[in-house]
C-alpha positions in Angstrom: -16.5 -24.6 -6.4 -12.8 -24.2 -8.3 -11.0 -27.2 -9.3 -7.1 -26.8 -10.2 -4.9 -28.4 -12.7 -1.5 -28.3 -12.7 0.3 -27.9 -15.9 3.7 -30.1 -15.9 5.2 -29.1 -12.5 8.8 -28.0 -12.9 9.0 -26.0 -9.5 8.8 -26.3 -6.4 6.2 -22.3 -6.5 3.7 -25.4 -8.1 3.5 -27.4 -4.6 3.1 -24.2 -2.3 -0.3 -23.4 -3.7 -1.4 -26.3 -2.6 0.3 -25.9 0.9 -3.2 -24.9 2.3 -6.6 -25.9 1.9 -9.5 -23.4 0.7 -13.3 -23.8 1.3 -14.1 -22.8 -2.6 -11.3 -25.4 -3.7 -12.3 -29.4 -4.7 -10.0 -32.0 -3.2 -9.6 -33.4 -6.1 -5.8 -31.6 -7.7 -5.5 -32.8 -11.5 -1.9 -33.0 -12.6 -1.2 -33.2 -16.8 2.9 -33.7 -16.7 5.8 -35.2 -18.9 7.6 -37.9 -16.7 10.4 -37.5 -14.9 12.2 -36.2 -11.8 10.5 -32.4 -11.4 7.0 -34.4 -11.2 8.6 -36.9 -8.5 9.8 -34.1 -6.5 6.4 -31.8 -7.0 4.4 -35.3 -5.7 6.7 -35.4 -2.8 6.3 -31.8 -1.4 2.3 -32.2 -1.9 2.6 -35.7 0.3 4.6 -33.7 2.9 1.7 -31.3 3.1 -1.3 -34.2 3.1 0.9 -36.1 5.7 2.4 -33.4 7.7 1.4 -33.7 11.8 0.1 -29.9 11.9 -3.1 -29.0 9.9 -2.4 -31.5 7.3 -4.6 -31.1 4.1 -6.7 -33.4 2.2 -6.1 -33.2 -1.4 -6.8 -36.7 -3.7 -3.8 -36.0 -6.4 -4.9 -37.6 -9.7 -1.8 -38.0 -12.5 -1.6 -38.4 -16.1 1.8 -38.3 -17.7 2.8 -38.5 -21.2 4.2 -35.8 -23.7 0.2 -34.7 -25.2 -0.1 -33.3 -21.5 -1.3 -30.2 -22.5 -3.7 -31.7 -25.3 -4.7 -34.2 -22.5 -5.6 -30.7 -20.2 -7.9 -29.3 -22.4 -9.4 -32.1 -23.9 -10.5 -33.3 -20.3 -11.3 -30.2 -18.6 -11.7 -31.6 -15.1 -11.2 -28.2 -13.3 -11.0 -24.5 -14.3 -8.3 -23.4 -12.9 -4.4 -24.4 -14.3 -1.3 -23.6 -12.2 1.9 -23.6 -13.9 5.0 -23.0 -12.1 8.1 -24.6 -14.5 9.8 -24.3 -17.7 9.7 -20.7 -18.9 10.3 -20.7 -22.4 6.8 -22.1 -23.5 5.0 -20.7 -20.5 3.4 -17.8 -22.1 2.4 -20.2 -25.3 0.9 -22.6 -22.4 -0.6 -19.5 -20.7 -2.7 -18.2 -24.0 -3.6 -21.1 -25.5 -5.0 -22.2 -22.0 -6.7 -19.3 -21.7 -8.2 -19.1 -25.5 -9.6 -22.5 -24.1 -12.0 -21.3 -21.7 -9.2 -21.6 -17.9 -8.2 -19.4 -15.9 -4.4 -19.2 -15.0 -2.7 -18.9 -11.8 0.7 -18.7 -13.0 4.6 -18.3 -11.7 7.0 -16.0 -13.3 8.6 -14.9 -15.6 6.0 -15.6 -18.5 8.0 -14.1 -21.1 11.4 -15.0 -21.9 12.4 -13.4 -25.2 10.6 -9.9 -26.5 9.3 -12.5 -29.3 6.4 -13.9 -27.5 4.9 -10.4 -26.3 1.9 -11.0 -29.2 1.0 -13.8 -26.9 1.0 -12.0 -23.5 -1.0 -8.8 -25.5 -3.1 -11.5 -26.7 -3.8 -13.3 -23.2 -4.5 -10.3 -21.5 -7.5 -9.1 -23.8 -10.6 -7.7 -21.7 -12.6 -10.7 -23.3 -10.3 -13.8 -22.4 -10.6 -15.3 -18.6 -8.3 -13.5 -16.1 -4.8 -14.9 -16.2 -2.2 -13.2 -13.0 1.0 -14.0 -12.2 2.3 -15.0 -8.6 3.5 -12.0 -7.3 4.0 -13.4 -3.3 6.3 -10.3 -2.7 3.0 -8.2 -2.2 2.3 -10.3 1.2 5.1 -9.7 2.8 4.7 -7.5 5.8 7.7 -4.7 5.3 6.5 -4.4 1.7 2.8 -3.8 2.7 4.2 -1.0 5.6 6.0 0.5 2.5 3.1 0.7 0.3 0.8 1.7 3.1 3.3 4.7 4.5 3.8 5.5 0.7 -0.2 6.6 0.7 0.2 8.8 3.9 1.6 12.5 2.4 2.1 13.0 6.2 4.7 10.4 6.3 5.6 10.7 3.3 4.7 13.5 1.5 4.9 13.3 -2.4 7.3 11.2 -4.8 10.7 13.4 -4.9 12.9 13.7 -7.7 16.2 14.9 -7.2 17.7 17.4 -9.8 21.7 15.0 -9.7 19.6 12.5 -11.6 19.6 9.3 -8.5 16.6 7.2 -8.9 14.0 7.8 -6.5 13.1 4.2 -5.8 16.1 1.7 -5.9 15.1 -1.6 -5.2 17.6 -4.3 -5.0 17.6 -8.7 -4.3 20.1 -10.7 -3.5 18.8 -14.4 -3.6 20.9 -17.6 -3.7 21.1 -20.9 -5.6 21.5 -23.5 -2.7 19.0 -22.8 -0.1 16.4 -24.7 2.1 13.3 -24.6 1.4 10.2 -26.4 3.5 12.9 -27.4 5.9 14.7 -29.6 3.2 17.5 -28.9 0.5 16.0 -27.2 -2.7 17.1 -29.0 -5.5 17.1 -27.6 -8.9 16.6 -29.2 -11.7 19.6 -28.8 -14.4 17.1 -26.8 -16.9 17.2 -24.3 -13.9 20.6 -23.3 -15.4 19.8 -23.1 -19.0 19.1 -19.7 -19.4 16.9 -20.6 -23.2 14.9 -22.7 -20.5 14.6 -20.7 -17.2 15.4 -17.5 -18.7 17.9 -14.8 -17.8 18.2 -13.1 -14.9 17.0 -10.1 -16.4 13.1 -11.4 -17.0 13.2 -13.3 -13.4 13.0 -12.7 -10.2 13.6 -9.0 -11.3 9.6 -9.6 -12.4 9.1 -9.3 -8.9 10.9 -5.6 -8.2 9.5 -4.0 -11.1 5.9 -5.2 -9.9 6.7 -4.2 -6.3 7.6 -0.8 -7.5 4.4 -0.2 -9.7 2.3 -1.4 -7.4 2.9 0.9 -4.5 3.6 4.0 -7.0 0.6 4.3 -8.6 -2.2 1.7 -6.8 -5.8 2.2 -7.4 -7.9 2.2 -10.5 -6.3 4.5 -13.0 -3.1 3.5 -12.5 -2.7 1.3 -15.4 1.0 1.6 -17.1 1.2 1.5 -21.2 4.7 0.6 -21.4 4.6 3.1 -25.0 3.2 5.9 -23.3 5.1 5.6 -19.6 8.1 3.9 -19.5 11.7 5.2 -20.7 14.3 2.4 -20.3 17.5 4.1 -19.9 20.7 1.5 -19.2 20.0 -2.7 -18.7 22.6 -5.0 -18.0 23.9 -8.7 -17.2 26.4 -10.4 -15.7 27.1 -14.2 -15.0 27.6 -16.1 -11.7 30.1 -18.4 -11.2 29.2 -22.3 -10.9 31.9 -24.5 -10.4 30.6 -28.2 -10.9 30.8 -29.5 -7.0 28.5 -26.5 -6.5 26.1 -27.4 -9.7 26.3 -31.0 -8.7 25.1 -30.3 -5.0 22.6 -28.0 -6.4 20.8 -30.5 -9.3 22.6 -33.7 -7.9 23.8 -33.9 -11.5 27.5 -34.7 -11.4 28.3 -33.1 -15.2 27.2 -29.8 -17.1 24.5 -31.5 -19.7 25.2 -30.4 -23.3 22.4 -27.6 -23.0 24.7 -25.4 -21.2 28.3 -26.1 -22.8 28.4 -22.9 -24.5 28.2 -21.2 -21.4 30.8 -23.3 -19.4 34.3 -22.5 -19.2 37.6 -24.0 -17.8 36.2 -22.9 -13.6 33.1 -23.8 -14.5 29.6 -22.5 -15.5 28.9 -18.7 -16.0 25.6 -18.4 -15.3 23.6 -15.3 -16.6 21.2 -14.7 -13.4 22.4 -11.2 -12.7 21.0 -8.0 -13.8 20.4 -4.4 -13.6 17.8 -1.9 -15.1 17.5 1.6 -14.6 14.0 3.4 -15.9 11.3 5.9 -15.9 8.0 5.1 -15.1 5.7 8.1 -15.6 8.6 10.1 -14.9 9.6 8.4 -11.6 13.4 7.1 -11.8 13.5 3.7 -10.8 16.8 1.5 -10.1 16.5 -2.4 -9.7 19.2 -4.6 -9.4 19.2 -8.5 -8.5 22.1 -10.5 -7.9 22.6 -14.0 -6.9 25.0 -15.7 -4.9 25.9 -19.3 -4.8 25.1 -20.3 -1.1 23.5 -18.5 1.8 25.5 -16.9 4.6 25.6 -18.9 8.0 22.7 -17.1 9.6 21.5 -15.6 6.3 18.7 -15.8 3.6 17.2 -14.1 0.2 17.7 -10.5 1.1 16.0 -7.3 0.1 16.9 -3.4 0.3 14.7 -0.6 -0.9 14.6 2.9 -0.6 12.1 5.0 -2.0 12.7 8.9 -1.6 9.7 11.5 -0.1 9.6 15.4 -0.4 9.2 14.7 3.9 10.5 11.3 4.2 12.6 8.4 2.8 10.9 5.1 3.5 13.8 2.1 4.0 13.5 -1.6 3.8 16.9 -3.4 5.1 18.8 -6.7 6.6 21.4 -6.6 8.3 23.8 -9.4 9.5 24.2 -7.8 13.2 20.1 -8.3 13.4 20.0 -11.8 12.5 19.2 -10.6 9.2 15.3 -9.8 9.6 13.8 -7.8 7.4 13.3 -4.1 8.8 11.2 -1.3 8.1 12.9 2.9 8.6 11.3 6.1 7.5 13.8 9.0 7.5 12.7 12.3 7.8 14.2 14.9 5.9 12.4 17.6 8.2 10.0 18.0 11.1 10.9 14.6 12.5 8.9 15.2 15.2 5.8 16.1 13.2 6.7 13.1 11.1 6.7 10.2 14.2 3.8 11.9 15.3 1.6 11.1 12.0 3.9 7.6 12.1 2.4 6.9 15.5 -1.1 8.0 14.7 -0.6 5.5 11.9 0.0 2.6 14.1 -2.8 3.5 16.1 -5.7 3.2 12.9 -4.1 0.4 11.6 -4.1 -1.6 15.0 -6.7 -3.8 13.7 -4.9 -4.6 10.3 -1.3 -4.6 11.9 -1.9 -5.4 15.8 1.5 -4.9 17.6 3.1 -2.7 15.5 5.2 0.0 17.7 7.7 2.4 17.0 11.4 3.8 18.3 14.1 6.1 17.5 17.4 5.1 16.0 19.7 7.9 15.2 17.8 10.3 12.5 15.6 7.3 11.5 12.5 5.8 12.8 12.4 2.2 12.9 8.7 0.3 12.7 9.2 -2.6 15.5 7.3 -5.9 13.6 6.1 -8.7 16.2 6.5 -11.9 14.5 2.9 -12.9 14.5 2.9 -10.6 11.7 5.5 -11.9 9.6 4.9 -14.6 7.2 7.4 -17.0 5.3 7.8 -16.8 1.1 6.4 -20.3 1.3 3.3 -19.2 2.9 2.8 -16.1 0.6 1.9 -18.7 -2.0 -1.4 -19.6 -0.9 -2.1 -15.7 -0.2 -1.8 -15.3 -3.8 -3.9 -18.2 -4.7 -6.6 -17.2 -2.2 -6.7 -13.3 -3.4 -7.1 -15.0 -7.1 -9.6 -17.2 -6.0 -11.5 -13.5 -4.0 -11.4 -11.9 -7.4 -12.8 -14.4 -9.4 -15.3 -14.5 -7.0 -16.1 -11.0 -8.0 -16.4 -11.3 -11.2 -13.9 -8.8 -12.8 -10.3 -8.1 -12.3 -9.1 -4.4 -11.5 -9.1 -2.1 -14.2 -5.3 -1.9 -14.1 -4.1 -5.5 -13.6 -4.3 -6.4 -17.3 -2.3 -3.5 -19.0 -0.1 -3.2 -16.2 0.9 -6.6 -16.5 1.8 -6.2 -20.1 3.7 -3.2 -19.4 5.6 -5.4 -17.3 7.0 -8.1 -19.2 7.3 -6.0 -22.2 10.1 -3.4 -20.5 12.1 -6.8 -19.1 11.7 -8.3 -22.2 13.2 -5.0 -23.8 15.7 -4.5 -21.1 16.9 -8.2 -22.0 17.5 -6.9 -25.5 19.3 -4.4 -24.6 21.5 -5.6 -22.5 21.7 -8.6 -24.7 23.6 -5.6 -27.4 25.6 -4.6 -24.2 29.3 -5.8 -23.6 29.7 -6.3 -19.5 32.1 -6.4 -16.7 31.9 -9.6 -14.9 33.6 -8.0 -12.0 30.6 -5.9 -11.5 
């Protein structure tokens, strides 16, 4: 039996692991927090779960608040496992000295902020020290699994391809947005959110997510671990603000002025806000181009959108949205030859993962071939959460991490943590 603590809840990612209950997991949920509105509004999405008509679960929430709340953690230990999902720019402190105290830590992203804290990350992620990951819920969504599995299938696929004009062969790009409804409700953000020596730049955030996608379903398996050193040639990284006038940062935090945290980044039409970025790489000689850019509301109709395209020597495997399809998330292979002989080892696909994927089917569009998803099969970000936590929970059953997971988690952080710093030295275009 696992018992969780949560480390001074600053996101709403903290509340969604709990959005389930697990056999292995106590009902008792310790919480260690400073006091104030982040901890009212984590308390209020956990009741929503425990009171919700529809499988409603039973957790007994136990709080202590006061600054020591990290002293107060380890000094109780009433669980073993800590969740963090908040402020970023002490995480990865948080995260090793949490784990130099005996836990185990499910955390959110991005744990490192500046290239200054990587000691702590290399430290963390020692083979001794209990296994820390990081909340990669991209993984469990259904068009990224169909990639990943097509990717394996050299009929489909064939091998990596690497074209001689120098364009990536995987180009991954996210568009997200900073109002949005989340659980039904209005996210609100608190006004740290926008404090980029807080939350972070866009350049170590939700670009984590990309970069792991894109390493995860290039090289999976044991022996696939990535030494940033040895692998990894970062070529160009860049960022760019977003524009936040104050009706739009006061409907977002329900804060009607910018604090003083942010000043330096707030101009006459309001706050320029460094979420956007762009990093082009290779990783073991694959070249890679990611690219996330966020918006200030979503489209009528819309949501977080994702494109990716990642180039075969027999086909190109797509991931797109478009408006004109309600926006839902599609999955296209395009042959570059044989396109018979390549929906033939599609369908023969579908077939043998039946079991895994019931109801996928398949139809032509144009040159492409488009993998028809029933919606039984697709799951909600908010419900990836708990797949995380539940996978975490599977391997420390086990007893040992994948050989991989450690160093290629290091290898992670370290090239956005570089690619910050360089495009930190960079001048940019804000019309980009």
């Amino acid at each position: 039996m696992h018992t969780i603590l949560i480390l001074n809840p600053g996101h709403f990612h903290a509340a969604l692991v709990l959005r389930e209950s697990h056999p292995v997991l106590s009902q008792d949920i310790y919480v260690y927090s400073e006091q104030g509105p982040d901890l009212g509004r984590f308390l209020d999405l956990v009741d929503s779960f425990i009171n919700r008509k529809s499988s409603p679960v039973d957790w007994r929430i136990h709080v202590y608040t006061g600054s020591d709340y990290l002293e107060k953690l380890i000094e109780e230990k009433k669980g073993d496992i800590v969740v963090i999902a908040g402020k970023n720019h002490k995480k990865i402190e948080h995260i090793e000295r949490l784990n130099r105290a005996g836990f185990s830590v499910l955390a959110d992203k991005p744990w490192v902020v500046t290239a200054e804290t990587l000691p702590l990350l290399q430290a963390a992620m020692e083979d001794e020290r209990p296994l820390s990951i990081d909340i990669m819920t991209e993984r469990f969504e259904i068009t990224t699994m169909l990639q990943k599995d097509f990717l394996a299938e050299e009929e489909v696929f064939g091998m990596a391809r690497v074209d001689e004009d120098g364009s990536p062969t995987v180009f991954k790009e996210s568009i997200h947005h900073l109002y949005k409804i989340v659980n039904d409700q209005p996210l609100v953000r608190p006004p740290w959110h926008f404090d980029i020596n807080v939350q972070g730049e866009g350049i170590v955030d939700v670009t984590t997510h990309l970069v792991d996608m894109t390493h995860w379903m290039m090289f999976p398996g044991a022996g696939a671990a990535i030494d940033f050193e040895q692998d990894i040639e970062l070529l160009h990284a860049r960022r760019w603000p977003t524009l936040v006038p104050l009706d739009k940062f006061s409907k977002i935090t329900q804060l009607d002025h910018f604090p003083d945290s942010i000043q330096n980044d707030v101009k006459d039409d309001g706050l320029h806000y460094f979420c956007n970025s762009e990093l082009i790489y290779r990783v073991k000689e694959i070249p890679v181009h990611i690219r996330v850019i966020w918006n200030l509301e979503i489209p009528e109709g819309g949501g977080d959108m994702h494109a990716s395209i990642i180039k075969g020597t027999r086909s190109d495997l797509m991931i797109r949205q478009l408006p004109e399809c309600g926006f839902k998330v599609e999955v296209l292979i395009v042959p570059r030859k044989n396109p018979a002989q390549v929906q033939a080892a599609v369908q023969r696909c579908l077939e043998r993962w039946s079991h895994k994927y019931p109801g996928l089917s398949l139809n032509r569009e144009e040159d492409k071939i488009l993998i028809d998803i029933p919606d039984e099969l697709r799951t909600t970000h908010e419900e990836h959460f708990c797949k995380v936590r539940d996978m975490y929970l599977d391997t420390l059953a086990q007893g040992a991490c994948p050989p991989e997971t450690r160093a290629c988690l290091v290898s992670k952080y370290t090239l956005l943590a570089e690619a910050r710093k360089q495009a930190l030295a960079s001048p940019f275009d804000p019309l980009k």
